[in-house]
C-alpha positions in Angstrom: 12.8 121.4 -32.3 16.5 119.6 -32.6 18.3 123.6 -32.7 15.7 125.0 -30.2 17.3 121.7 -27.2 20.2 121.4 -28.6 20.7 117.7 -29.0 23.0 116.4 -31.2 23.1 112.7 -30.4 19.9 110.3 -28.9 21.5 107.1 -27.5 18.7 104.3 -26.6 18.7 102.0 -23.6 17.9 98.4 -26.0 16.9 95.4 -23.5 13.5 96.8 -22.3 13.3 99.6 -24.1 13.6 98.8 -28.0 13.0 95.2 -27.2 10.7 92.8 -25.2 13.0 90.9 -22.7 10.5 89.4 -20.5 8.6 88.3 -23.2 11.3 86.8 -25.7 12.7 85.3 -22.4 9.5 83.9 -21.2 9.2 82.3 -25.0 12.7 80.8 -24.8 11.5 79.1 -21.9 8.6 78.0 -22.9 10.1 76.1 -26.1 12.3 74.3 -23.9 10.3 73.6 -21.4 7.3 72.6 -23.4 5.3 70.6 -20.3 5.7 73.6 -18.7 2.7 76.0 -17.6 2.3 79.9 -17.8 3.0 79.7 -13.9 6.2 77.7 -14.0 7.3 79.4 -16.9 6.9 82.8 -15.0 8.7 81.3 -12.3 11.8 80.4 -13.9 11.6 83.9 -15.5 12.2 85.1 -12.7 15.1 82.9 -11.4 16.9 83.6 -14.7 16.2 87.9 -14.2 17.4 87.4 -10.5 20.5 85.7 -11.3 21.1 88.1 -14.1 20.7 91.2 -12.0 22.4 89.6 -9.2 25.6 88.9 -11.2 25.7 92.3 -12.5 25.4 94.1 -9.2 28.2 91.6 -8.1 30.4 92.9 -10.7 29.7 96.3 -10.0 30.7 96.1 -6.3 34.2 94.3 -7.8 33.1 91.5 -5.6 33.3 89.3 -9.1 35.4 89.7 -12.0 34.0 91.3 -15.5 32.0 88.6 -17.3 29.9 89.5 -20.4 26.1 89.0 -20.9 26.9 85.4 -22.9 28.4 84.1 -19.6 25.8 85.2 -17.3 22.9 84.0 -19.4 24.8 80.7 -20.0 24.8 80.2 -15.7 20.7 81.7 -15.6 19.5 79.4 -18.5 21.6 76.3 -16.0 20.0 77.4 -13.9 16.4 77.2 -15.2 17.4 74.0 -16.6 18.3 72.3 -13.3 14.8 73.7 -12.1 12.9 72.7 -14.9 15.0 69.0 -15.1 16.2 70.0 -18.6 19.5 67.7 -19.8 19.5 67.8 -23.1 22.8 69.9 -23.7 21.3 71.5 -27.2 18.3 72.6 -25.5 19.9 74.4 -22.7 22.6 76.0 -25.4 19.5 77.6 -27.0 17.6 78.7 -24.5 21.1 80.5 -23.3 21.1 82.4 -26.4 17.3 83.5 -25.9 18.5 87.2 -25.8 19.5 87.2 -29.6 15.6 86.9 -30.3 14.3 89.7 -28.3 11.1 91.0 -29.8 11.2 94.3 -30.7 8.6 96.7 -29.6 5.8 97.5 -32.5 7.3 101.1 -32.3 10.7 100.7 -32.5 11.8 99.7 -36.0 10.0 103.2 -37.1 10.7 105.2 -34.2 14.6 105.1 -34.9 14.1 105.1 -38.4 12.5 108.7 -37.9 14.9 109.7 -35.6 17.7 108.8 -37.5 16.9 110.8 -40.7 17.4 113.9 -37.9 20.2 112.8 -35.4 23.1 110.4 -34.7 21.5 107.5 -33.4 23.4 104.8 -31.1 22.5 101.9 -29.5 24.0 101.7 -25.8 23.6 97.8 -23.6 24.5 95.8 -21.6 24.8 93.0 -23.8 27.4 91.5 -25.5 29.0 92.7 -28.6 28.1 89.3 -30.2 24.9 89.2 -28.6 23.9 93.1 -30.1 24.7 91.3 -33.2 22.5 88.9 -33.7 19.7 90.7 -31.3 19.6 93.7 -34.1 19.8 91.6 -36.8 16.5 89.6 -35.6 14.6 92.6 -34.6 15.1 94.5 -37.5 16.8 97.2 -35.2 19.5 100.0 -37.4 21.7 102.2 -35.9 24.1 104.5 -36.7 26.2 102.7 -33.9 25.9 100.0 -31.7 27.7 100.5 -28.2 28.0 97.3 -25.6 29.3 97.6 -22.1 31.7 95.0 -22.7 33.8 97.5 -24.4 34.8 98.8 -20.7 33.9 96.0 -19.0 31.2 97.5 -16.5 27.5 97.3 -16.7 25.1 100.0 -16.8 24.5 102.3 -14.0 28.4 102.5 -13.8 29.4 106.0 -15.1 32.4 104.2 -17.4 29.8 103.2 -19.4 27.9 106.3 -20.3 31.1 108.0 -21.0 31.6 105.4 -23.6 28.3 106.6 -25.4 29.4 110.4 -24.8 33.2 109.7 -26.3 31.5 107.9 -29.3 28.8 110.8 -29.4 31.9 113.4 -29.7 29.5 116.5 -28.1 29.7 117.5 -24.5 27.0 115.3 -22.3 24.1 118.0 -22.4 24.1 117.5 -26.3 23.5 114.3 -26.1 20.4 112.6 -25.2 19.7 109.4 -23.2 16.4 107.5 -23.8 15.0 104.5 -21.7 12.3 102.9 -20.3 14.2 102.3 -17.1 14.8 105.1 -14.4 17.8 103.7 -12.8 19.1 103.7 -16.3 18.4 107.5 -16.7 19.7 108.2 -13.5 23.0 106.7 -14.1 23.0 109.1 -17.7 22.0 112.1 -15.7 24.4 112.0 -13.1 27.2 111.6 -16.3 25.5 115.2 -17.6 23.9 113.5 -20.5 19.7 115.2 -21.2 17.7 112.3 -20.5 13.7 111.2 -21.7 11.9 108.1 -20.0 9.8 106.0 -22.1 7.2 104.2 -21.1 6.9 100.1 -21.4 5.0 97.9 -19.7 8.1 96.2 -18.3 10.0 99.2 -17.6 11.3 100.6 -14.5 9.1 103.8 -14.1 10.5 107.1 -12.2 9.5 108.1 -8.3 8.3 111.5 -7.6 12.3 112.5 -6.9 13.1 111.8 -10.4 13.4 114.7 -12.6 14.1 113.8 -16.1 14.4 116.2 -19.2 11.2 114.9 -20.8 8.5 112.1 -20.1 6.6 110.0 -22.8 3.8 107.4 -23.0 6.1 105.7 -25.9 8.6 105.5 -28.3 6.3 107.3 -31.0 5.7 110.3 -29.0 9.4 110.9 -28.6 10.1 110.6 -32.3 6.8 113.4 -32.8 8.5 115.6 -30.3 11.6 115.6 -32.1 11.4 115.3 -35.3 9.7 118.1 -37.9 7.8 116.4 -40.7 
């Protein structure tokens, strides 16, 4: 099937897609917050995703100056702590490091080991470099290459950043494929020319009726049966 679309290259969204966010954040949390019930814990997820997303969109509009995913967790996990009326400097250090031990998703460690025995494989976030680092090394993910938006200093939908995955890739756009569980995230890809493939996640950002990506699966193994030949 590879010759019959024409892709060369698959590059895969990680935060969300290969990995549990909400969940390995909502851990985090909970270990240093341990009074703390399900409720409250869900609560402070949610201040820490809202400054996150926030702080990102400000960069985007230039109304803030570039500052990676270490920075910006280190203000949402403050944040959390003055909430949850955590002072204990080494807690709040680790819970600001909570995206290094993502959970990956019971698919993914096979799903781009299949993949990768057919394609170039790359990793493309909007984490840090240092973050990817330790976040791969606990999930167990591998990768041909690992690409982080800090490289350009941008975050993901801006087109800079796609184009980093496309330069790396070294095929024009439509030979390269874009997969994510996040529809803003394949929109961004699309409008660069890059084929694009939503997968679904139960914390993903699913697509609206005007959405009209290349392919659509239920998860990450249906993908890999789609494109790969046994």
């Amino acid at each position: 099937m590879s010759r019959v679309i024409d892709i060369e290259v698959v590059v895969f969204d990680v935060l969300g897609t290969l990995v549990d966010e909400p969940r390995g954040l909502r851990t985090a949390i909970a270990d240093a917050v341990p009074a703390s019930t399900g409720a409250s814990v869900d609560e402070l997820l949610i201040t820490w995703q809202r400054h996150v997303e926030l702080e990102q969109q400000r960069i985007g509009q230039g109304e803030r100056t570039y500052a990676n995913t270490e920075i910006i967790d280190r203000e949402a996990a403050e944040r959390v702590s003055d909430l949850a009326g955590l002072g204990d400097p080494v807690v709040i250090a680790r819970l600001a490091t909570a995206a290094e031990r993502l959970p990956a998703w019971p698919d993914s460690v096979a799903g781009l080991n299949r993949l990768a025995q057919q394609f170039a494989v790359i990793g493309l976030s909007n984490a840090s470099r240092s973050t990817l680092l330790r976040l791969n090394t606990t999930a167990g993910l591998r990768w041909h290459q690992i690409l982080s938006a800090e490289t350009v200093e941008a975050y993901k939908p801006a087109p800079e950043v796609y184009q980093l995955a496309i330069d790396t890739a070294g095929y024009p756009p439509e030979r390269v494929l874009m997969v994510a569980a996040h529809a803003w995230d394949l929109r961004g890809a699309q409008a660069s020319g890059m084929r694009t493939a939503y997968v679904q996640r139960p914390v993903g950002d699913p697509p609206t009726g005007s959405d009209a990506f290349d392919w659509q699966f239920d998860g990450l193994d249906e993908l890999v049966d789609a494109f790969t030949t046994r």
